[in-house]
KOLLUMDREN-439664 format. One record per residue (C-alpha): residue number from 1; x, y, z. Coordinates in pm, whole numbers, plus 32768, in hexadecimal, padded with zeros to 4 digits. Each point is the difference from the previous one (the first is absolute). Layout:
REM residues N
+-----+------+------+------+
: seq :    x :    y :    z :
+-----+------+------+------+
: NUM :    X :    Y :    Z :
...
+-----+------+------+------+
***
This chain:
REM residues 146
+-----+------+------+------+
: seq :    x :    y :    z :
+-----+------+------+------+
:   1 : 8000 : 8000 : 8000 :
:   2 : 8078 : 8159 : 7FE4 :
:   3 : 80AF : 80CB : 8131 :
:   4 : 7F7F : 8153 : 8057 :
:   5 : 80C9 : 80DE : 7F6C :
:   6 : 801C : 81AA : 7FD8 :
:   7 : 7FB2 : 7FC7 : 7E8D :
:   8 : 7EE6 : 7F38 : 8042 :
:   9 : 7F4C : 80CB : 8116 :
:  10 : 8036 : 8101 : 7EE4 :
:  11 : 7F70 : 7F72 : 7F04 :
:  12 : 7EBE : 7FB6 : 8118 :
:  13 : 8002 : 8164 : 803C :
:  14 : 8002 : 806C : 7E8E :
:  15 : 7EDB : 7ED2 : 7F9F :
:  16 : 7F42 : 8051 : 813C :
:  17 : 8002 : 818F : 7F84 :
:  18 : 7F39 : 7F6D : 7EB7 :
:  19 : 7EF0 : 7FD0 : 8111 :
:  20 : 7FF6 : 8146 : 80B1 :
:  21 : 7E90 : 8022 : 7F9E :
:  22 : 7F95 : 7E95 : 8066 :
:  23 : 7E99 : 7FFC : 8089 :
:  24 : 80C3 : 7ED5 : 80FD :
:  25 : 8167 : 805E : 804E :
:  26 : 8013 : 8182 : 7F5F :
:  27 : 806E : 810E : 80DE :
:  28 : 7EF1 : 80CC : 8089 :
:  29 : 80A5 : 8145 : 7F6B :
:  30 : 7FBC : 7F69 : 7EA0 :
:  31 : 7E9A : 7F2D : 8043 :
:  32 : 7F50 : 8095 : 810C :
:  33 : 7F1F : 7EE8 : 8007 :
:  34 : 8107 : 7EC9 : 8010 :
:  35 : 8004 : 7F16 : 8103 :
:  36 : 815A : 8071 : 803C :
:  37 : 80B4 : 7EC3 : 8033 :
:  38 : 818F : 7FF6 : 8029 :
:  39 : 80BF : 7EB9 : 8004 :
:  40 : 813E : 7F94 : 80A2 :
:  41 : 80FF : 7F2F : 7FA5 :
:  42 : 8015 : 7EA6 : 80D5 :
:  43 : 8136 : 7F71 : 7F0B :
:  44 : 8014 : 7FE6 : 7EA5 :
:  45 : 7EC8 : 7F84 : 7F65 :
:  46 : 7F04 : 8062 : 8124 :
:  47 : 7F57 : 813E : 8046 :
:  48 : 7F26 : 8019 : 8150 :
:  49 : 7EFF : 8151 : 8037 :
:  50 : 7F0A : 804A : 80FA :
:  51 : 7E9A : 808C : 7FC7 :
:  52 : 7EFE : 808E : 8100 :
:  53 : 7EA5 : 7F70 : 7F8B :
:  54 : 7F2E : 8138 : 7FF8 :
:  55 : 7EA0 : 7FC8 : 8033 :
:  56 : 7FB0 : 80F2 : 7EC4 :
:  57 : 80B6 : 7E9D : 7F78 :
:  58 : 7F00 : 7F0F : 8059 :
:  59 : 7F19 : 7F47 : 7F2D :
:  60 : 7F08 : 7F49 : 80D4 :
:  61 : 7FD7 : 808B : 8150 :
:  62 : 8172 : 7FFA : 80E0 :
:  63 : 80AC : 7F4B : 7F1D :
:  64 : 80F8 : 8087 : 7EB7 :
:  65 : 7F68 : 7FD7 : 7EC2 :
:  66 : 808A : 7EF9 : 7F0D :
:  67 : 807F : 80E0 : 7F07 :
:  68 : 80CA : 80BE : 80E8 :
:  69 : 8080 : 7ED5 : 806D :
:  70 : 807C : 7F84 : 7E98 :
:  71 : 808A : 8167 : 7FDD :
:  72 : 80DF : 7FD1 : 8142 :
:  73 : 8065 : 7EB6 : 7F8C :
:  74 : 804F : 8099 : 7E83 :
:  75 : 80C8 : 8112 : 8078 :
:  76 : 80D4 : 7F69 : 80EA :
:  77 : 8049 : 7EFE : 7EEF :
:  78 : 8058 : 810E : 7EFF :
:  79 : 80B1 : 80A6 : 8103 :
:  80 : 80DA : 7EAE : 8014 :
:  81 : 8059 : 7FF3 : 7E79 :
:  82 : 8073 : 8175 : 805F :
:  83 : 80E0 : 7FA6 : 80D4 :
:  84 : 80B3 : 7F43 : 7ECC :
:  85 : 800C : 811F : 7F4A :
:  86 : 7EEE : 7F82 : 7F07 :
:  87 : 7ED2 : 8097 : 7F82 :
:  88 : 7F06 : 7F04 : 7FE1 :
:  89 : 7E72 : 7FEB : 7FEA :
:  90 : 7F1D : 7F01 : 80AB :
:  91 : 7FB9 : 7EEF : 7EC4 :
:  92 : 7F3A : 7EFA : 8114 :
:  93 : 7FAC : 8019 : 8187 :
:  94 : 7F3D : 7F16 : 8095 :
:  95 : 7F6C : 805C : 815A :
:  96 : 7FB2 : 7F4B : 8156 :
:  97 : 7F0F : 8094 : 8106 :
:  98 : 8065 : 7F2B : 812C :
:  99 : 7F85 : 80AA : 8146 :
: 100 : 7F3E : 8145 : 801A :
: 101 : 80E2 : 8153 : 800E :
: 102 : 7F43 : 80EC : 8109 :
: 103 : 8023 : 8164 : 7FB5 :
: 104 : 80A5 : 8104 : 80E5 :
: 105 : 812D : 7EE4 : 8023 :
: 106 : 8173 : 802E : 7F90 :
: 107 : 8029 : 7EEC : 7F03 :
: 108 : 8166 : 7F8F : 7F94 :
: 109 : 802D : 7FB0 : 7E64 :
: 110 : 812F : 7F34 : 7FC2 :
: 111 : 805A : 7FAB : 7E89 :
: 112 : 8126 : 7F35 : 7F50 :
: 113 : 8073 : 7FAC : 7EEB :
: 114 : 7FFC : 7E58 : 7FB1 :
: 115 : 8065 : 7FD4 : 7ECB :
: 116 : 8088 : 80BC : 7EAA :
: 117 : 801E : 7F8E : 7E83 :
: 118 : 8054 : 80CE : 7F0C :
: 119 : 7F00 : 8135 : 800F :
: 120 : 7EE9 : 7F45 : 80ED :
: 121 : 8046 : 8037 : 8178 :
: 122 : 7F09 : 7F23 : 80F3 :
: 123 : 7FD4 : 80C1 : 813B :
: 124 : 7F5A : 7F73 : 8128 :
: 125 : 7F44 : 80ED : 811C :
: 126 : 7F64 : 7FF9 : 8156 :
: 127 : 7F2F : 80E5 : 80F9 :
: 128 : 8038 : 7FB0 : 816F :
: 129 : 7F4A : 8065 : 8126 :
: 130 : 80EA : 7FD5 : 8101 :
: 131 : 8082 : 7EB2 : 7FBA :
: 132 : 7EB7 : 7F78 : 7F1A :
: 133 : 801D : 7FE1 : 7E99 :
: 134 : 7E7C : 80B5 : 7FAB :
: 135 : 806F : 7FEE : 7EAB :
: 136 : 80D0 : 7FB7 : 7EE6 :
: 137 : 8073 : 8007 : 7E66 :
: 138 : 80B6 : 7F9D : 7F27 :
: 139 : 804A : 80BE : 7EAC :
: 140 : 80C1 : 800A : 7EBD :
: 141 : 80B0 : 8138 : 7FA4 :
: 142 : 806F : 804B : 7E87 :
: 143 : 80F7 : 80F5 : 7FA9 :
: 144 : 7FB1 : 812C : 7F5E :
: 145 : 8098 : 8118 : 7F69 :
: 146 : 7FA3 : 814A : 80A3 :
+-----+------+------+------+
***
């Protein structure tokens, strides 16, 4: 796998600026409306984030809605092909709704990278709350050029 290196927390920087008006991980300054979410690096191929489960999030009553639950899950695993120095688009992602996420709770998003051929990166993804897996994805990530 590849090291973290200067050149390729660069290269995250300059593919995550292609983003700056992402309605998921966009800076606030540029999309007033995105959810805002920032992503760490764990090592070389996995991100982790954190996201506060507003309750102007929720679909059925006290829990987050489904689709803001894929979007989570989607960021933090384009957020992971980032960290590569890639730019890449979700081609598949295929979504599990394991437990119920209650809003108002600080939910953890954890995303790596398991696999790469050629232009097609599989990326695999979990939400936590506190140590429970409430749900998960996996995706497949073409390269484009931007």
């Amino acid at each position: 796998m590849l090291g973290v290196t200067c050149e390729l927390m660069q290269l995250y920087r300059k593919t995550k600026s292609a983003h700056a008006k992402c309605i998921a991980c966009g800076n606030l300054e540029n999309n007033p409306s995105s959810l805002n979410l920032n992503f760490a690096k764990l090592d070389a191929v996995t991100v982790e984030g954190h996201f506060l489960c507003d309750e102007k999030f929720q679909g059925y009553q006290g829990i987050l809605h489904g689709g803001i639950t894929c979007l989570a899950l989607d960021s933090a695993m384009t957020n992971c092909i980032f960290l590569l120095g890639i730019h890449a688009m979700t081609a598949e992602m295929n979504v599990r709704f394991i437990k119920k996420i209650p809003v108002g709770e600080m939910i953890k998003i954890r995303a790596r990278v398991t696999e790469s051929r050629r232009k097609l990166h599989t990326v695999k993804a979990e939400i936590y709350l506190g140590n429970i897996v409430c749900a998960d994805a996996l995706g497949k990530f073409i390269e484009v050029d931007l």
